[in-house]
Structures are given as C-alpha cells and as structure tokens.
Backbone as CSV, one residue per row, in Angstrom:
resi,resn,N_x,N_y,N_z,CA_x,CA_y,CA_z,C_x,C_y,C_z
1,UNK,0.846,-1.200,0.000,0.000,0.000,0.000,0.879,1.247,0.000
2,UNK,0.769,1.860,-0.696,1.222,3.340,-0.983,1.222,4.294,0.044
3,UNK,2.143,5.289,0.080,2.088,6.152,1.355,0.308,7.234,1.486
4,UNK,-0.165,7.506,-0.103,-1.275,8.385,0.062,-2.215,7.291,0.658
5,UNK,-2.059,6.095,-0.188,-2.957,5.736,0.158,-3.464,4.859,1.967
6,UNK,-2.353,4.840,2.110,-1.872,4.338,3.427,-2.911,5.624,4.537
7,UNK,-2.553,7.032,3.997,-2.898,7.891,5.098,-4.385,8.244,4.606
8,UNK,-4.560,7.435,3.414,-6.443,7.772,3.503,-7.026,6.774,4.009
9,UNK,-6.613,5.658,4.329,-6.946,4.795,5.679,-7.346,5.138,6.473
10,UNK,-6.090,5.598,7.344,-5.686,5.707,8.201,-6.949,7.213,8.906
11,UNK,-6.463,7.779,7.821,-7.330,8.821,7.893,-9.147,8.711,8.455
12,UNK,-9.779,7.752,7.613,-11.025,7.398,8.022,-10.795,6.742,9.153
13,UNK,-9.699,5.724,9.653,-9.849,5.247,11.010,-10.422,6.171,11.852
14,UNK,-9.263,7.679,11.925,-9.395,8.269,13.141,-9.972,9.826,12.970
15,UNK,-11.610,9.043,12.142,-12.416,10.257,11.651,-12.846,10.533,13.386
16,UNK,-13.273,9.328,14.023,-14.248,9.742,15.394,-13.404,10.036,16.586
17,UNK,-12.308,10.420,16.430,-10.985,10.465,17.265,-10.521,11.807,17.199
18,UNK,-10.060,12.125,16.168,-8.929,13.505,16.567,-10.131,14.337,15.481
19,UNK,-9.862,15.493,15.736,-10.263,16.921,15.054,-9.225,17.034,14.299
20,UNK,-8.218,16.609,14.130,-7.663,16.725,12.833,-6.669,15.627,12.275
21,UNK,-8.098,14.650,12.000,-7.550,13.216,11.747,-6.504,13.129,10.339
22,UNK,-6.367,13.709,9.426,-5.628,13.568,8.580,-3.763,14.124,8.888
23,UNK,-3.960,14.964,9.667,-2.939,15.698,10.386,-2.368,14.804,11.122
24,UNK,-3.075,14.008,12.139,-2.387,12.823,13.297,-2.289,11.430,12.421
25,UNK,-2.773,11.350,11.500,-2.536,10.282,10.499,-0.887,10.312,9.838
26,UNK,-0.797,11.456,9.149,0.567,12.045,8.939,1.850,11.956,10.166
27,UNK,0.993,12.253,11.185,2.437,12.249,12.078,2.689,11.069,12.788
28,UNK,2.049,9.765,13.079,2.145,8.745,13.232,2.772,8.199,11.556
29,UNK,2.746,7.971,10.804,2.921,7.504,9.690,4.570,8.225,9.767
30,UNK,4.785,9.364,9.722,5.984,9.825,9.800,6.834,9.193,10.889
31,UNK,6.100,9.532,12.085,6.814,8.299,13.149,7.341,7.015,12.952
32,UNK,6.490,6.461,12.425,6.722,5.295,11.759,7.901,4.481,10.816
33,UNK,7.718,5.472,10.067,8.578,5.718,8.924,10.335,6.068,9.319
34,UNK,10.068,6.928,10.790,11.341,7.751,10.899,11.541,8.711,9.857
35,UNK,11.022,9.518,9.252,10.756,10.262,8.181,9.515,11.911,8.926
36,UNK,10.222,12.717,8.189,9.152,14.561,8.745,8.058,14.194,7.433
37,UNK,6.901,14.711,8.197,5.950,14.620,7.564,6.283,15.497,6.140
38,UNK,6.791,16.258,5.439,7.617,16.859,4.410,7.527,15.543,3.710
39,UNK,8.213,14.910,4.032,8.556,13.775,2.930,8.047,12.728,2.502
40,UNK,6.652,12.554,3.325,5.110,12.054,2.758,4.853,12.557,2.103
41,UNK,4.792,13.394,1.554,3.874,14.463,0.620,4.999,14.033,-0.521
42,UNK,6.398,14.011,-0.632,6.793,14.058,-1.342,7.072,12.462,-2.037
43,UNK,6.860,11.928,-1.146,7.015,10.245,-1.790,5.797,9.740,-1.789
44,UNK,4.817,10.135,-2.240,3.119,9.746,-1.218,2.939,8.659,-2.596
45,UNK,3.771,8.177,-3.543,4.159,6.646,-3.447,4.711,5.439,-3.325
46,UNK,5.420,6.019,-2.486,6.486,4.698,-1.918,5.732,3.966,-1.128
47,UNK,6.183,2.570,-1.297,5.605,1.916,-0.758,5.721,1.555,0.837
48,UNK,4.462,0.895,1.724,4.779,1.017,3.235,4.678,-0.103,3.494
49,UNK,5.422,-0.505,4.226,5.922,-2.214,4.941,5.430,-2.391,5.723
50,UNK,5.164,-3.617,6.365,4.865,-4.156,7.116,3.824,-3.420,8.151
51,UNK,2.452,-3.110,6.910,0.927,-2.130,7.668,0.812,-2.735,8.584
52,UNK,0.662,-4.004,9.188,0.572,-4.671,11.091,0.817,-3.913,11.524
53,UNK,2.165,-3.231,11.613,2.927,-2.593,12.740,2.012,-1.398,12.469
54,UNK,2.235,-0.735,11.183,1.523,0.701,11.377,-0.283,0.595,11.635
55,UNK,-0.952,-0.432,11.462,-2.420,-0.394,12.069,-2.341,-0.491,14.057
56,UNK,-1.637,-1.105,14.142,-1.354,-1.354,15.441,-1.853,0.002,16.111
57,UNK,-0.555,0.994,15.408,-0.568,2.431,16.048,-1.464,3.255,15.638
58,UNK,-2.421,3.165,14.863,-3.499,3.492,14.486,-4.781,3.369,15.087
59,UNK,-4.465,1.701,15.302,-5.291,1.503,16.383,-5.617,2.250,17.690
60,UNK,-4.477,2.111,18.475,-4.149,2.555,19.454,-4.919,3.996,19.612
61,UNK,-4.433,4.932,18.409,-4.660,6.132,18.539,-6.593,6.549,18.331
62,UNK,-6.983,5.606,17.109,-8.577,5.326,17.009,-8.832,4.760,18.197
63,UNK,-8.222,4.536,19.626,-9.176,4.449,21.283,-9.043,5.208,21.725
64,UNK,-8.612,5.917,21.385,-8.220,7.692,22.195,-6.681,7.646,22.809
65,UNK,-6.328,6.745,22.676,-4.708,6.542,23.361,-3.665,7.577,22.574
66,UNK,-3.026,8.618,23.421,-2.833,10.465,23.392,-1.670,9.767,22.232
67,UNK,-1.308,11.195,21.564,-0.198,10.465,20.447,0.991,10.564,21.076
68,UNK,1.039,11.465,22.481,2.428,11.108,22.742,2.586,9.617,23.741
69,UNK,1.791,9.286,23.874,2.061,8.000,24.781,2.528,7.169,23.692
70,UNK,1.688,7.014,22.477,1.825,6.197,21.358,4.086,6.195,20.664
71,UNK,3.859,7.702,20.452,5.017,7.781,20.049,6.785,7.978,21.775
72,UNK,6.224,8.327,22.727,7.114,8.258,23.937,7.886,9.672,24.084
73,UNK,6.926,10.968,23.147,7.875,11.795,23.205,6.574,12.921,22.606
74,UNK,6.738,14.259,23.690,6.218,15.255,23.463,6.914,16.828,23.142
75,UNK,6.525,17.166,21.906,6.987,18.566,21.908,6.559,19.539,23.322
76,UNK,7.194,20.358,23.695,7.122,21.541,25.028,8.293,22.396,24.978
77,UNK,7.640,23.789,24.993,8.582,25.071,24.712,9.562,24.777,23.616
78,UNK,10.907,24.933,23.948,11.515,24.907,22.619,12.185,23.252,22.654
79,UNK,11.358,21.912,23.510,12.019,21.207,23.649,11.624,19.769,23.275
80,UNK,12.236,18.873,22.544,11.736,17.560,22.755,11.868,16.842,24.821
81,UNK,10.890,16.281,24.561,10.619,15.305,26.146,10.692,14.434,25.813
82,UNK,10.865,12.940,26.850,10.146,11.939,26.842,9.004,11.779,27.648
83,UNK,8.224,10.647,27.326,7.163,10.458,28.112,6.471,9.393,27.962
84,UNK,5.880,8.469,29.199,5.058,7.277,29.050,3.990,7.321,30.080
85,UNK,3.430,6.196,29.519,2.082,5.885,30.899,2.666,5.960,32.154
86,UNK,1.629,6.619,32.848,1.792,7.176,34.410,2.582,8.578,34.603
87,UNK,2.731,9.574,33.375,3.737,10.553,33.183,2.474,11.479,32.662
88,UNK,2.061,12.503,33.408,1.163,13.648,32.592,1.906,14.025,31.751
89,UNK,0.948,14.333,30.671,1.484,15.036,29.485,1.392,16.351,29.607
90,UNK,2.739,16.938,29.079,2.945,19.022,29.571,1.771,19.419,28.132
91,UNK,1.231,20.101,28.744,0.109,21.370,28.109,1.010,22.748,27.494
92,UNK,0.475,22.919,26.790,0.998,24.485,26.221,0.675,25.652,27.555
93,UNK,-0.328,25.249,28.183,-0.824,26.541,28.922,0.191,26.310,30.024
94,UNK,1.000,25.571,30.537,2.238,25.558,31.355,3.038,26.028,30.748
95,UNK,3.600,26.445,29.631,4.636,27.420,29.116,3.944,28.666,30.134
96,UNK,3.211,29.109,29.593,2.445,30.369,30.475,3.619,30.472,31.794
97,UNK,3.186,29.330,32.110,3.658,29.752,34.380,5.333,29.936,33.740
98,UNK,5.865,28.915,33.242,7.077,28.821,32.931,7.612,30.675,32.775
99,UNK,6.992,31.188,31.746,7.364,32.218,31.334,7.352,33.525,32.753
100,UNK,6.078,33.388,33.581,6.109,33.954,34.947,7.290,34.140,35.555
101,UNK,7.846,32.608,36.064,8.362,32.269,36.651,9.677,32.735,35.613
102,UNK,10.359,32.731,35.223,11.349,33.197,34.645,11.395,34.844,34.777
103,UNK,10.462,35.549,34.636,10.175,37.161,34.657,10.864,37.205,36.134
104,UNK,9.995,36.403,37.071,10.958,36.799,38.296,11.891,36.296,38.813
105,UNK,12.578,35.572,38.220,14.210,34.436,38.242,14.927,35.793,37.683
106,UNK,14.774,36.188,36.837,15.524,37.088,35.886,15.627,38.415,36.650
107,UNK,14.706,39.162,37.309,14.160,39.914,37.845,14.609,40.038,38.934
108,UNK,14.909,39.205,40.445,15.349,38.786,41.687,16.736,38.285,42.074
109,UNK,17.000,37.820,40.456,18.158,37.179,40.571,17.965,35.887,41.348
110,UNK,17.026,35.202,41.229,16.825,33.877,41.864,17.837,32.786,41.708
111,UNK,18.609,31.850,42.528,19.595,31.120,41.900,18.685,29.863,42.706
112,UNK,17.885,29.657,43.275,16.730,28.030,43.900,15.624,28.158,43.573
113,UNK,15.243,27.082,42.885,13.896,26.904,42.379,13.339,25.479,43.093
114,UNK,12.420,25.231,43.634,12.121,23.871,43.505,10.377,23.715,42.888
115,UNK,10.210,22.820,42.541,9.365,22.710,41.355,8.743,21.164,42.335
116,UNK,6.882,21.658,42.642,6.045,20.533,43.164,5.586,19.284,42.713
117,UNK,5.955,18.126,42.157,5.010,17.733,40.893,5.843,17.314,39.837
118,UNK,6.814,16.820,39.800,7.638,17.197,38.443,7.274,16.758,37.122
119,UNK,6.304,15.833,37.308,5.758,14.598,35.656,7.193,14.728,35.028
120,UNK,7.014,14.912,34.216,8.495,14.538,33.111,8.962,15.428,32.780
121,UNK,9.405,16.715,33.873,10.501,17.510,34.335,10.052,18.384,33.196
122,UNK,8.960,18.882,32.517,9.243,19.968,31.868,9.577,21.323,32.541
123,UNK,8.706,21.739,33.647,8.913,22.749,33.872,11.126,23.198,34.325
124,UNK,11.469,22.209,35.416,12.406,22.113,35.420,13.848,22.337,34.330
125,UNK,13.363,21.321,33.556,14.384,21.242,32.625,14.145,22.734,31.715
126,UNK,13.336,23.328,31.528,13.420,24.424,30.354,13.965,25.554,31.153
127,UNK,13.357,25.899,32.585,13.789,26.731,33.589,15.823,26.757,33.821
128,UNK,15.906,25.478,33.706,17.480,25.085,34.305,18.342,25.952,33.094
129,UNK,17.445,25.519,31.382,18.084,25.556,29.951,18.670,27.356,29.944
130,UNK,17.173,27.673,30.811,17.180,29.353,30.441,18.217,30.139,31.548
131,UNK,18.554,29.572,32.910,19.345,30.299,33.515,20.376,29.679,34.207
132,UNK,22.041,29.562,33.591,22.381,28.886,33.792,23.010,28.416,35.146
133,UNK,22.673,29.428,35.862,23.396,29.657,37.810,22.100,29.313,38.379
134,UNK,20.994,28.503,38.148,19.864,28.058,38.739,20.142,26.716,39.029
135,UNK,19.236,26.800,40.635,19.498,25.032,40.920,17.914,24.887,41.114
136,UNK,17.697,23.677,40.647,16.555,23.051,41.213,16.582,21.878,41.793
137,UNK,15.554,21.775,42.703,15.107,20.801,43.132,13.462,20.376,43.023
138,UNK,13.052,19.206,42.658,12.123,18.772,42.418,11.563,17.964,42.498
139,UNK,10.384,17.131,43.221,9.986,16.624,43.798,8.503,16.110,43.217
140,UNK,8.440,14.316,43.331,6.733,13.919,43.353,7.183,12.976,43.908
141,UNK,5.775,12.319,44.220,5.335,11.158,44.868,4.908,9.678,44.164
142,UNK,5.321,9.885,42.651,5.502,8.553,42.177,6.712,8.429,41.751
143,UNK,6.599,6.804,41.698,7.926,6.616,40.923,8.101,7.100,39.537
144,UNK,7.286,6.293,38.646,7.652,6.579,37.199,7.808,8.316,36.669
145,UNK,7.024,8.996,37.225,7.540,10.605,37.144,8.745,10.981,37.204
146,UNK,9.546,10.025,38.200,10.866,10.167,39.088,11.455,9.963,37.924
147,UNK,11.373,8.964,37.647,12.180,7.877,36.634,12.339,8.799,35.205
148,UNK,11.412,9.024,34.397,10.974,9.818,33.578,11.917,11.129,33.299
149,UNK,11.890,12.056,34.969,12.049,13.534,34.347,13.498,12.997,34.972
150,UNK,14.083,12.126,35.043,16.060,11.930,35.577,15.847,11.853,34.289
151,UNK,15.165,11.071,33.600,16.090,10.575,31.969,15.895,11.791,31.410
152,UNK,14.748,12.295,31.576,14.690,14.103,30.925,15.998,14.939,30.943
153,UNK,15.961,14.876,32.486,17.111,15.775,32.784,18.804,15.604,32.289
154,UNK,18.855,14.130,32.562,19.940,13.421,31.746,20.197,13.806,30.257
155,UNK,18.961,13.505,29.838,19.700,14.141,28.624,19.771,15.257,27.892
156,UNK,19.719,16.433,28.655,19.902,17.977,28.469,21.023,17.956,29.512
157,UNK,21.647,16.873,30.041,22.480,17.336,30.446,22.989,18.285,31.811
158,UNK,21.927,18.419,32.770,21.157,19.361,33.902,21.162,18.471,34.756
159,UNK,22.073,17.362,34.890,21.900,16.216,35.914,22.725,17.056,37.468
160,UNK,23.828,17.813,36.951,24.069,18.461,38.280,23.456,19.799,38.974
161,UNK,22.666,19.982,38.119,22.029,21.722,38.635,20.410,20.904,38.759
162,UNK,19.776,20.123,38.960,18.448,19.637,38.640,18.390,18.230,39.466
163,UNK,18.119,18.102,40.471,17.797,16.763,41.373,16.322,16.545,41.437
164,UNK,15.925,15.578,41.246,14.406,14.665,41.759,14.524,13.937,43.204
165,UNK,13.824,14.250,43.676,13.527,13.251,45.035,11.925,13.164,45.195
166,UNK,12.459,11.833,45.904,10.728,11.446,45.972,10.188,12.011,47.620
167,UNK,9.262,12.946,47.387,8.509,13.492,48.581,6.917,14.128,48.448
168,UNK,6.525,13.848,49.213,5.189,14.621,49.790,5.464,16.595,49.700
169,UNK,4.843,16.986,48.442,5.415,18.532,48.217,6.766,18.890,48.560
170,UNK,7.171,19.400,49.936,8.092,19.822,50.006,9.101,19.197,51.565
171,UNK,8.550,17.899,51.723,8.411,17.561,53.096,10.308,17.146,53.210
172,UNK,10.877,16.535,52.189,11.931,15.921,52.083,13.049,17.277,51.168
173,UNK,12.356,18.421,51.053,13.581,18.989,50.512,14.059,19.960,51.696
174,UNK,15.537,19.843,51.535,16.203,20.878,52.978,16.918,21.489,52.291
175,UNK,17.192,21.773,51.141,17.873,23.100,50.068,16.841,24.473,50.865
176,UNK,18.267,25.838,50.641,16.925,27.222,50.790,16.581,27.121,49.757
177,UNK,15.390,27.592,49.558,14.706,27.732,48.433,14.191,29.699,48.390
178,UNK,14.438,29.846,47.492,13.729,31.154,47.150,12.514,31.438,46.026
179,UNK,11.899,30.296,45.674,10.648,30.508,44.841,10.435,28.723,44.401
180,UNK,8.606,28.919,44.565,8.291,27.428,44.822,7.460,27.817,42.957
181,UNK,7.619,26.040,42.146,6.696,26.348,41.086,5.834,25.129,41.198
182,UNK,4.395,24.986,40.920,3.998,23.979,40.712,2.414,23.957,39.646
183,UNK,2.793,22.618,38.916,1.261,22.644,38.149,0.781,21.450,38.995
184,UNK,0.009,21.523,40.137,-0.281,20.500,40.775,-1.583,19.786,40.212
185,UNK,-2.091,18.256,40.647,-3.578,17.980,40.645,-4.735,19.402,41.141
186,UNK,-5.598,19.813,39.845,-6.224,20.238,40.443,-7.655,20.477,39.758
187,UNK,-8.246,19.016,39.962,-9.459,18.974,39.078,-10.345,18.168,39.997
188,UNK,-11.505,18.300,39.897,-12.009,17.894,41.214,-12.463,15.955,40.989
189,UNK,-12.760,15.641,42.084,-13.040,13.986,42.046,-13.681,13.740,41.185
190,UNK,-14.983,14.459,40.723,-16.257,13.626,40.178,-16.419,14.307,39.064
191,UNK,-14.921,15.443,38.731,-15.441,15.949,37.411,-14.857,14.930,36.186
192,UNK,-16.230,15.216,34.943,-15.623,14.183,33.635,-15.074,14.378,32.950
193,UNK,-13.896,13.801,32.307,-12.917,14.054,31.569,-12.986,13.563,30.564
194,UNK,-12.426,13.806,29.411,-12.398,13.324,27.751,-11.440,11.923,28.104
195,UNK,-12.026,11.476,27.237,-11.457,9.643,27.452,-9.877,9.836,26.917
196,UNK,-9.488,10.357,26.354,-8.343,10.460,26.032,-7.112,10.761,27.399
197,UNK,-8.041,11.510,28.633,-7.447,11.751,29.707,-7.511,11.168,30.840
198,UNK,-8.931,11.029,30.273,-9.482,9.982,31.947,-8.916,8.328,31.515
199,UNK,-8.716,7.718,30.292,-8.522,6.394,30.493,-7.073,6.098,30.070
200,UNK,-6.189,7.726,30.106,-4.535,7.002,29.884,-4.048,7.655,30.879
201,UNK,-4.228,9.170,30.982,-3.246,9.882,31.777,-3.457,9.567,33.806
202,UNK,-2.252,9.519,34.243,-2.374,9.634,35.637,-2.951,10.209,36.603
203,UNK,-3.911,9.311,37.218,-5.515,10.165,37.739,-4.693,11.094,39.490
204,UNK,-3.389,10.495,39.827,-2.874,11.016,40.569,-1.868,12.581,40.325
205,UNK,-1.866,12.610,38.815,-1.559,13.944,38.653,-2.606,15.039,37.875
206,UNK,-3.992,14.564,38.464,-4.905,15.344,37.768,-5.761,15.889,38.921
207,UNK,-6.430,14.829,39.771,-7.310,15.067,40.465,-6.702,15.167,41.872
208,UNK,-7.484,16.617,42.555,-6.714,17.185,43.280,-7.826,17.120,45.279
209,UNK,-8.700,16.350,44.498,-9.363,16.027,45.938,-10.957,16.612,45.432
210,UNK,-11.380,16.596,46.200,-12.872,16.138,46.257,-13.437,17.431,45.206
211,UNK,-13.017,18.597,46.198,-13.537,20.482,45.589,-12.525,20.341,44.149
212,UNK,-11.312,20.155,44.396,-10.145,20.072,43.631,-9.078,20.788,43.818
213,UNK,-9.269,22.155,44.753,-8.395,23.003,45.246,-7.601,22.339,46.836
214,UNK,-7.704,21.320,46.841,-7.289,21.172,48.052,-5.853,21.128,48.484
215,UNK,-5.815,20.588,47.291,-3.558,20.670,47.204,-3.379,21.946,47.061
216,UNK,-4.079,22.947,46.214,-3.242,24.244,46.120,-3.130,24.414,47.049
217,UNK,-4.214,24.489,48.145,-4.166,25.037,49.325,-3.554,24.535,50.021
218,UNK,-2.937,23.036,50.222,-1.716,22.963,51.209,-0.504,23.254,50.767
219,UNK,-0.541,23.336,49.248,0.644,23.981,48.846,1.122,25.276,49.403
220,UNK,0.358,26.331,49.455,0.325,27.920,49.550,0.658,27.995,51.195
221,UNK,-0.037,26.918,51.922,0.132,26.862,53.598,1.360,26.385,53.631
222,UNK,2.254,24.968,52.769,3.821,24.722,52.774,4.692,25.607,52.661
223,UNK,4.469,26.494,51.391,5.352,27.328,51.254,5.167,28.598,52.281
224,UNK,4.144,29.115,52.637,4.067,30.602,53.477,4.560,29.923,55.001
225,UNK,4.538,28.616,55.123,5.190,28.447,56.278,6.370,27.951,56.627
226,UNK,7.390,27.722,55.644,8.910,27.651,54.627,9.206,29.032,54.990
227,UNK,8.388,29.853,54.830,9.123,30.772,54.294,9.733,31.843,53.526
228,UNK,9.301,30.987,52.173,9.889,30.808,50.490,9.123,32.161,50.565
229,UNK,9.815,33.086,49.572,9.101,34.264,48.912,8.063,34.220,47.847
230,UNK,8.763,33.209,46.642,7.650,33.578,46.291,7.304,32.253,45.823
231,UNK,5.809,32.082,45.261,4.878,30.789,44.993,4.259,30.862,43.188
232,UNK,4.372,30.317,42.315,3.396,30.326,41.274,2.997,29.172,40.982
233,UNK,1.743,29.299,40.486,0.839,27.807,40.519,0.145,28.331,39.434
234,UNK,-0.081,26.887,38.792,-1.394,26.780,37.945,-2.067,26.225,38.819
235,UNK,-3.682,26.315,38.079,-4.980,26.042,38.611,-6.176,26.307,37.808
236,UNK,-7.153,25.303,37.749,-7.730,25.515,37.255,-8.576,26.655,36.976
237,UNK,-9.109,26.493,36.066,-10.077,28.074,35.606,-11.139,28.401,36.287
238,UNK,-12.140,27.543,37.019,-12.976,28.265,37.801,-12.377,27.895,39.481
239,UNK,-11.139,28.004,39.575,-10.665,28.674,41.242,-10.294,29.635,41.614
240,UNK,-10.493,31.066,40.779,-10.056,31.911,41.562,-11.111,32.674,42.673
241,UNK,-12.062,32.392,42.119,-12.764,32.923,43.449,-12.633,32.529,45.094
242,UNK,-12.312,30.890,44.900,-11.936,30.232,46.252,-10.390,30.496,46.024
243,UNK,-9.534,30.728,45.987,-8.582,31.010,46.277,-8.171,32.096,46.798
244,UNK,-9.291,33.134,46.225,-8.849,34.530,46.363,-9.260,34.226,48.362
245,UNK,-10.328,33.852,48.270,-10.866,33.620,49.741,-10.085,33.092,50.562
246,UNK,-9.258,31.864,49.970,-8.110,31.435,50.967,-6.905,32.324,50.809
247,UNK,-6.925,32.991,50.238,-5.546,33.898,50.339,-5.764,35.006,51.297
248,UNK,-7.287,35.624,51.556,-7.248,36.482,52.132,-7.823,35.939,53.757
249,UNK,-8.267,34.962,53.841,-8.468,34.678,55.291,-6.922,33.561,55.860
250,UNK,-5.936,33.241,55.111,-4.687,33.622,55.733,-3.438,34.239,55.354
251,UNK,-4.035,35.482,55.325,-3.253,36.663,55.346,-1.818,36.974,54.096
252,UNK,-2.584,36.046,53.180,-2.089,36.388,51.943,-2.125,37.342,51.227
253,UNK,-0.905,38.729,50.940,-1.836,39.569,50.913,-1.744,40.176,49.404
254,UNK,-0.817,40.064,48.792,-0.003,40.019,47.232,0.234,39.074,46.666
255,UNK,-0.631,39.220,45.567,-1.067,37.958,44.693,-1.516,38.727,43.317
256,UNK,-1.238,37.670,42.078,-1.933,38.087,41.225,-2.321,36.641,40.374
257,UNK,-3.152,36.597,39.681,-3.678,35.739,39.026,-3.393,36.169,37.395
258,UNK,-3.168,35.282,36.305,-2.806,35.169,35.244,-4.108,34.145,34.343
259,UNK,-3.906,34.664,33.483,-4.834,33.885,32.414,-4.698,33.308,31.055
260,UNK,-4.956,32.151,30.626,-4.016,31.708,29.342,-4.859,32.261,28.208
261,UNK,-4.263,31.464,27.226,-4.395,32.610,26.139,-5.942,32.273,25.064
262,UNK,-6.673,31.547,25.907,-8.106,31.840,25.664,-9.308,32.439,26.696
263,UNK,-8.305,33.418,27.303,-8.670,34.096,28.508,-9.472,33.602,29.774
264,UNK,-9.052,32.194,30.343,-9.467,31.891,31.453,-8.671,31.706,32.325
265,UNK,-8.783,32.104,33.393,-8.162,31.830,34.736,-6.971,31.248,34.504
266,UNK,-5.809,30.373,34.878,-5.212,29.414,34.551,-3.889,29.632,35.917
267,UNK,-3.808,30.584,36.495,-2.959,30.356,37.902,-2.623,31.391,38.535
268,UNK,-2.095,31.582,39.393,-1.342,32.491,40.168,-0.174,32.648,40.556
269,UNK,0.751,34.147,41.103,1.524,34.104,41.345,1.387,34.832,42.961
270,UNK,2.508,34.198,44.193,2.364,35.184,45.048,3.793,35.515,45.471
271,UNK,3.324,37.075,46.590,4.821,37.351,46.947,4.330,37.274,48.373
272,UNK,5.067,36.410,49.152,4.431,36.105,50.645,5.390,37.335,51.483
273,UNK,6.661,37.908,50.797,7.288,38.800,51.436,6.574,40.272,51.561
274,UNK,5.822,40.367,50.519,5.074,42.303,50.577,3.744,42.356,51.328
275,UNK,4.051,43.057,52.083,2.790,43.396,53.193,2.030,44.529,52.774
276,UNK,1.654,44.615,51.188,0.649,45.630,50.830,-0.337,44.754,49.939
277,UNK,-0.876,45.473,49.405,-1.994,45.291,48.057,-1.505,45.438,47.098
278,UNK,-0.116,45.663,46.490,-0.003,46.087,45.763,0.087,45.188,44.365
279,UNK,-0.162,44.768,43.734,-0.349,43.786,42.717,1.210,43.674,41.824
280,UNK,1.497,44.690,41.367,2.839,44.814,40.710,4.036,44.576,41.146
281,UNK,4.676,44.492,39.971,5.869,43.317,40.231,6.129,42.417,41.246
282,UNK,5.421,41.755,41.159,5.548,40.497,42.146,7.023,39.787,42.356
C-alpha cells in the first residue's frame, strides 16, 4: 500500500478520534517511517511495509490513546521530552507559568527553584536551559515521574544543577529555596474528563481532591510556612474565586492571578514577602 494511500486509511480510522484526523494520520505515519511529515507528501508513493505494525498504532490512537504515549515523546517550549504511561502530558498553557516564573528568576536574581510535581521535568528542565546559575530541586510522589524527568534531565544534560527526590510537596527537601513552582492535581473527584485523559493519563496527577483546590491550598500553607518568597501555581479556571478567599483569610496579601491565552483563569503568582496590596511586580 502506498504512502497516500496508506494515510487515507488511516485517515477514516481516526475520523471519530482527533479533530484533525488527517494531520495525526501524517504524524504517526511519519513516526513510523522515521521520516518529517515533508517527505510524505513528497514520496506519497512509496511503498509502506509491514501495515501490522503501522495499524497497530493506528489503532491505538482510534481508542483515544494520546499520540504522545503512542510515540514516547512530546513537543514543550523549545524542547523535545520523553514520556510514558503514568507521566502527565505538559500542556501548552504551562509554558504560560514557565514564562512567569522566569520574569521573576531574571528579575530577583533567583539562583533556587524547587518545582512541586515534576511529571516529566518539563517545567524544570526548560527553567534550568534558560538560567544557567539556577538550581533546582524537584519533587513527586511517584515513581515513574521520578524515573521519567532523571532521563529528561539526563539528557539535556542538567543532571548536576536539577535533582528529583521522591517526597510529599516539600516535606523531604532541605535546600533554601527562594521561589516554589507547581502545576499541581487540580481537578475535582467527580469531574468528567475526555477519554483520552481519563482512560490514559495519571488520575494522581490530575485530580486534586474532592472540591479540587485542596492541594493548592496545602501547597500555599507549605510554602508561606517555609518561608519561600515567592509561589506560582497553575490552577484551574474556575478557582479563583476560592482562592482569592483562601488567600485572604490567611493573610495572603499580594497575589496576582494570570490567564491563558483563551482568557481563562489558569494560575497564580504570590509574593508572601510584601505586606501591601499592591499587585505589581511580584
């Protein structure tokens, strides 16, 4: 079977699957191939070997199974990752915090970061790429995350400025720290998720307790009682109203909230050191 014709298959497979089934048809097929989708178009008749293997992954992807689990590797910021089952997959709207969090690394002169949560070290590893007198430390509570963002880190090379340990938030790190980052669980128990999320990705790095804010909030109580200056978090889009409430009944008093780029909610930043209102430069 021919490469066009291979991806007009393929294509109807994963009509009830992706919104842009001819597009994820192409990039599995390229995967496949070891070949940039460029060069489908340009050989779209050479012939394709051994279709088993490539229905397989077709398959896979026609159950909703995410394409980076399929392929073990996700684009984020300017970077290739790896990534497998039990490893959340990084979102574009975490560049967002990333970019925060750098404004005030750059800004403070921050040289400690530790990072809540690590899944497969994106935030870490791009943070480490961008400043090179930064240390992090970073921390979750599964293994395979662990496992995952070392090989991340390993191979950018950030194995001495960038440690993983396995802990409960921040319970096991004794580095000072001068600014906490985290995209923690924060979706509530009983809310429903697209099968693509609810039946691959790790229900321990999604769901954040019953309301769903419940980790932020021991997060924000870890760090203001650390110490740490400053805090940025993602969170979901309808928490800022309860947050704003827990920030101000303990005495949180400078904060600002950020919004991604289809204008909803999407996290906060705080400065636990300024004892005003003042919103700017955090």
């Amino acid at each position: 079977m021919t490469i066009q014709q291979t991806l007009q298959r393929a294509t109807q497979q994963l009509k009830n699957t992706c919104e842009r089934p001819r597009f994820e048809a192409e990039l599995l097929l390229a995967y496949y191939l070891g070949k940039e989708r460029t060069w489908l178009h340009a050989f779209n008749d050479y012939e394709v070997e051994n279709m088993e293997a490539f229905e397989k992954l077709i398959e896979r992807r026609a159950n909703h199974e995410p394409y980076e689990y399929i392929t073990g590797k996700v684009s984020f910021y300017d970077i290739e990752l790896m990534v497998e089952h039990g490893v959340l997959i990084p979102r574009p709207e975490t560049e967002l915090l990333i970019d925060l969090v750098a404004e005030i690394t750059e800004r403070e002169q921050i040289t400690s970061i530790a990072e809540i949560g690590v899944g497969s070290g994106a935030i870490s590893v791009v943070l480490a790429r961008k400043f090179p007198n930064l240390k992090v430390v970073a921390t979750d509570i599964c293994d395979t995350p662990i496992k995952v963002a070392t090989q991340n880190i390993q191979a950018f090379g950030l194995e001495n400025r960038v440690k993983v340990i396995k802990s409960n938030l921040l319970d096991e790190v004794t580095e000072k720290i001068q600014l906490v980052v985290s995209n923690p669980p924060y979706i509530a128990d009983d809310f429903e998720l697209e099968r693509n999320v609810a039946e691959y990705e790790p229900k321990e790095a999604l769901f954040g307790g019953k309301v769903g804010d419940e980790l932020l909030k021991q997060i924000v109580l870890d760090v203001q009682a650390r110490g740490i200056k400053y805090l940025a978090c993602e969170m979901g889009y309808d928490q800022k109203e309860p947050m704003t409430q827990f920030f101000n009944q303990n005495g949180v008093q400078s904060y600002q909230f950020y919004q991604d780029l289809a204008g909803l909610d999407r996290g906060f930043v705080i400065n636990f050191y300024k004892d005003n209102h003042d919103k700017k430069n955090l």
